[in-house]
N, C-alpha and C positions, 0 to 999 in steps of 0.2 A: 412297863406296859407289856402285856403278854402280846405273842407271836400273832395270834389274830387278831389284837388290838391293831397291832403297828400296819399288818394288811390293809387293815379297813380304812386305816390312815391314811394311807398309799392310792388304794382304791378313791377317796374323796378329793386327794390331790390332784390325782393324773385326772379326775372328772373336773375340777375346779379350771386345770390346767388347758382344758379343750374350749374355756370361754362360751359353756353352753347355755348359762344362766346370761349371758350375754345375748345369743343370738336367740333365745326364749323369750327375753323381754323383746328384743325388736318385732319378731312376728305379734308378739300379743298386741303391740302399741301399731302396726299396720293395721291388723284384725281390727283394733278396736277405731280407728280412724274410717273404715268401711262400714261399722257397723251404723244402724239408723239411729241405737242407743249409746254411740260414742260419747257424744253430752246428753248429764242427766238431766233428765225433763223434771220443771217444780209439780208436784204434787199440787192438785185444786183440790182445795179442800172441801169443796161445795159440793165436788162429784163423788169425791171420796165417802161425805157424809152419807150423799146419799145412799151410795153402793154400800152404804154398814148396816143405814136404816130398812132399807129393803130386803138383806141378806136375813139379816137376826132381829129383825120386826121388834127395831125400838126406837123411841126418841131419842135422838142426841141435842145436848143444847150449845156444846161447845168441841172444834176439833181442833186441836195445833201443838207445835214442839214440845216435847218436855221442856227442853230450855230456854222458850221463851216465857214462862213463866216460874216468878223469882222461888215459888212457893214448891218448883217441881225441878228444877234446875237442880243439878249436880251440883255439890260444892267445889270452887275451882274449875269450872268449867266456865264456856264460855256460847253465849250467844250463837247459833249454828252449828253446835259441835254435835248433836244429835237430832240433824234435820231431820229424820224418817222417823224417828222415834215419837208417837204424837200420845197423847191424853186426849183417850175420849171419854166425855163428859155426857153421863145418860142423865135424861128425865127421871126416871125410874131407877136404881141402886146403886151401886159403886161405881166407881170410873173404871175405864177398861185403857191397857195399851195397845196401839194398835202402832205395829212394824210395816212399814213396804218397802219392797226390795226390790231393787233393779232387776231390769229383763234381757237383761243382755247376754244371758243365759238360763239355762234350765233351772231357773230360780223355783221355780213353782215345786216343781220336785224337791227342791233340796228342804223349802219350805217344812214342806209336809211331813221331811226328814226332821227338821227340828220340833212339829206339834209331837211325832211319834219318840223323839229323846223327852221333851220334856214328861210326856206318860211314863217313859222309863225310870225318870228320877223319881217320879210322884210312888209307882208302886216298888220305891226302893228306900222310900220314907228322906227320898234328900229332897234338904231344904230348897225349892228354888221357884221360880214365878208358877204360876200355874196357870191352865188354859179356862179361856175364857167360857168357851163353848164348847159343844160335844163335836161343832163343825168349825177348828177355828180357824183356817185354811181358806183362803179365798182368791179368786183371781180378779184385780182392777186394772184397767187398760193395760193389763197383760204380766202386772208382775203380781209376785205372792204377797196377799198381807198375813197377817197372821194377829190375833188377838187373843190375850191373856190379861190378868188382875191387875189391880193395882194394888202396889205394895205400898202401906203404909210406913212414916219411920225417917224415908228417906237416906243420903249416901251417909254411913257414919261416921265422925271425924277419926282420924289415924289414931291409936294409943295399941302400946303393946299388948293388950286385950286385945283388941281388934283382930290385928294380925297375926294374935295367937288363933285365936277362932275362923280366920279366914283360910291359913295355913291348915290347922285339922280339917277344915273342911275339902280340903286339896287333895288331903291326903287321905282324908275318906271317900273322895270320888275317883281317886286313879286305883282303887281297891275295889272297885264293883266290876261286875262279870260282864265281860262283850262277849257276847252272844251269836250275835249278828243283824242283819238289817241295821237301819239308820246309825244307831249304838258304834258299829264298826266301820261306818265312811271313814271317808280318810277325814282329821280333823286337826287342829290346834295352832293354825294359822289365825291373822289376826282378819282378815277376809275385809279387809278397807276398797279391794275393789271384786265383789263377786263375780265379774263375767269373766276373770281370765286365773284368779292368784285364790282358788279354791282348794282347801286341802287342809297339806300337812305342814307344821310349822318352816320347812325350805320355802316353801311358796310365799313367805316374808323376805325371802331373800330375794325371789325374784321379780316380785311385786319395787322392792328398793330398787331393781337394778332398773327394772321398766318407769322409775320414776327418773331417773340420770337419764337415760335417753330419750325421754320426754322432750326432756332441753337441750341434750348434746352439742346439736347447731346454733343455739341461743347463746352461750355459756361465752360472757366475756373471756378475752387473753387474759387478764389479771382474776379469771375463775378458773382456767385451765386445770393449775396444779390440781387446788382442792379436789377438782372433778376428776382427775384421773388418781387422785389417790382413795378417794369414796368408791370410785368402779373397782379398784386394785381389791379394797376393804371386804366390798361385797363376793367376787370371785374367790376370796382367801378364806370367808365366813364358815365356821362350824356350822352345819347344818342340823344337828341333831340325829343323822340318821344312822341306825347302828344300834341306838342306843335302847334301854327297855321300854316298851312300850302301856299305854294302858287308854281308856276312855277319858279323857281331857278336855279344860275349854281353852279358847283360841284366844279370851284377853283379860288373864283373870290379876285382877289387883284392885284395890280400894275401891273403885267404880262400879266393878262389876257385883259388889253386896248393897242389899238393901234391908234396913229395917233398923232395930236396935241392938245396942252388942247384947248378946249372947242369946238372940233370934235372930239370925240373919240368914234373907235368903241370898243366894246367887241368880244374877240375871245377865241375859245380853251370850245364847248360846248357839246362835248362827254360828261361827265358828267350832263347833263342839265334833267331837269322835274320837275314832283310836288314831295317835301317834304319839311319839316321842314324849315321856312324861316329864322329863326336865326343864323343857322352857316355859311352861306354863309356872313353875314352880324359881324359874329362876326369873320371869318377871317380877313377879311377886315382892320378891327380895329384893333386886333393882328397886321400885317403886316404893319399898320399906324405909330407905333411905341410908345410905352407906355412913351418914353423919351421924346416923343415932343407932347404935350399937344394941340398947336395950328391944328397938325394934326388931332388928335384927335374928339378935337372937329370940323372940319369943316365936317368929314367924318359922324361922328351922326348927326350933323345939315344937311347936303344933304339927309340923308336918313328919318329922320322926316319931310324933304317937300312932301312925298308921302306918309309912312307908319306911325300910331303912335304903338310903341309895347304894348301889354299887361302886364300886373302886375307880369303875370306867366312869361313871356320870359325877363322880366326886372331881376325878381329873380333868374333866371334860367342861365343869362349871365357869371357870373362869372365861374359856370360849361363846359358852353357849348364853352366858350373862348378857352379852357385846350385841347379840342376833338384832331384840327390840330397839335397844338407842340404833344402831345400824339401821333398819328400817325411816325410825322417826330421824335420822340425820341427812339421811336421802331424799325426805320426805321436804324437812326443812330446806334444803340446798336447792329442792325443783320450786318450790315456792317462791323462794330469793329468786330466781333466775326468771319466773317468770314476771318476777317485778323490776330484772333490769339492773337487779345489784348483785352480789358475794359475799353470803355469810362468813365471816370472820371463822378461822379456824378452830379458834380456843374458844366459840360461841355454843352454845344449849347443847343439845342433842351432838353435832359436830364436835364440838369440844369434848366432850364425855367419849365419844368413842377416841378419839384423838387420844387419850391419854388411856392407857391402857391398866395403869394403875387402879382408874378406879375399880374396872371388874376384879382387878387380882387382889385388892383390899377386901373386897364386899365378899369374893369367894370365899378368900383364907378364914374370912372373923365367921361367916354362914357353916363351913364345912366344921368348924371347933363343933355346933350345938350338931347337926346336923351327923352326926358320926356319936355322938353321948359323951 
């Protein structure tokens, strides 16, 4: 590692070292306990309707989840995993999606940030959902919706195709020009909660850590260990920062394309802007599946037809692999606790970070294609 590598090293240790992602998550999770919006209010759909029908003067015949319908459901998803995400169902032409987003913060803004990214892909000829309307920005009892098409096709099942085309497309979108405005917000977090953990892919680190303190005082004695070694996990996490930068989305892997292989768009860019371009790219490969090597490698090889990585983010991948299961392990562990038991160590998400093998597997086999 060159001399300002080993710095910046230094510099993220002695910040790791000060416990600030610590005492970050405690203020957000106080903040978020005063706020009126600390629990999410359900969406009525009857008001919702209305507020669409009257805005853009059209009938709707049907509003509700993608995923509660078998025919618009995610594959591998499940039942509530995209409450907000709804299908509306017009009288008159295609179906529209319509997002609402918490108000717990200046969501409305950020909204309008993402109608004005998605314009930015459209006149950059990338694939990705398109807006619905000329105005598709709106405010219902106070938070942003926003509404764009419906993609035809649906999620496409995983094959080395896929992944190869999902990968160039990574690598064709960290290669477009930031400019500025919305294009260059801070972006590539996975934004699971937008009033406080907005931004750039660290704000997954601190989003996990304000999910462990959630429960803190909850946390069985025969939970202790796990939890003080998940906080340990979290404070010691690469953060990504340092590293090259480019225009990014905040959760891109098999879920987030729609359509059929070799049209596929990308959808779901609340998360999107300029940061750190390797964790978007090292989800990818996580979620490719460390077991199947052919995936693997087709997913580095699509994204080396656009980008080639540096030395730093090549040495830095096995770190920065660990970021999302670290998220979703923390994520698993506040769940467990708030039901009163302890995820087993060597269990899902927990167990995957736990063994640190796997990132250092998934790296070594990714960096072979990935380097040519």
């Amino acid at each position: 590692m060159t001399k300002e590598g080993s710095f910046k090293r230094a510099v993220r240790e002695r910040a790791q070292a000060t416990g600030l992602r610590y005492t970050e998550a405690r203020a957000a999770l106080e903040e978020g306990r005063r706020s009126p919006f600390a629990q999410t209010r359900p969406v009525e759909f009857a008001e919702l309707r209305a507020h669409l029908e009257a805005r853009y003067g059209v009938g709707i015949t049907s509003i509700a989840p993608i995923d509660d319908d078998p025919e618009t459901r995610p594959a591998g998803s499940w039942i509530g995993h995209y409450p907000w995400t709804l299908v509306v169902k017009r009288e008159v032409g295609s179906p529209w999606i319509a997002r609402v987003f918490s108000s717990a913060a200046d969501t409305v803004g950020r909204v309008e940030g993402d109608a004005e990214i998605l314009r930015f892909l459209a006149a950059h000829d990338f694939p990705a959902e398109k807006l619905a309307h000329d105005e598709p920005v709106s405010v219902f009892e106070g938070r942003g919706v926003i509404v764009t098409e419906y993609l035809e096709g649906g999620r496409p099942a995983q094959s080395p195709a896929v992944l190869h085309e999902l990968a160039s497309l990574l690598g064709r979108l960290h290669t477009l020009p930031v400019a500025g405005g919305a294009v260059a917000r801070d972006g590539g977090a996975e934004e699971h909660d937008g009033a406080f953990f907005v931004g750039r892919p660290k704000q997954d680190l601190a989003a996990a850590m304000s999910f462990l303190v959630s429960v803190e005082d909850a946390v069985p004695p025969e939970g202790r260990e796990t939890f003080e070694w998940l906080r340990d996990q979290v404070e010691q996490a690469d953060n990504a920062e340092g590293l090259p930068e480019a225009f990014t989305h905040g959760n891109y892997h098999g879920w987030a394309a729609v359509g059929r292989p070799g049209d596929l768009s990308i959808v779901g860019w609340a998360g999107s802007g300029r940061g750190p371009r390797l964790p978007a790219l090292a989800w990818l490969l996580t979620t490719a599946g460390e077991g199947d090597e052919e995936n693997l490698d087709a997913a580095a090889r699509g994204y080396r037809e656009h980008v080639q990585l540096t030395d730093d983010e090549l040495e830095r991948l096995p770190d920065v692999l660990a970021m999302r299961p670290l998220w979703l392990a923390c994520l698993d562990f506040r769940e467990a606790a708030r039901k009163g038991s302890t995820p087993a160590k060597d269990a899902g998400w927990i167990g995957w970070v736990a063994n640190p093998e796997h990132a250092q597997r998934l790296a070594a086999r990714a960096t072979k294609s990935l380097r040519g």
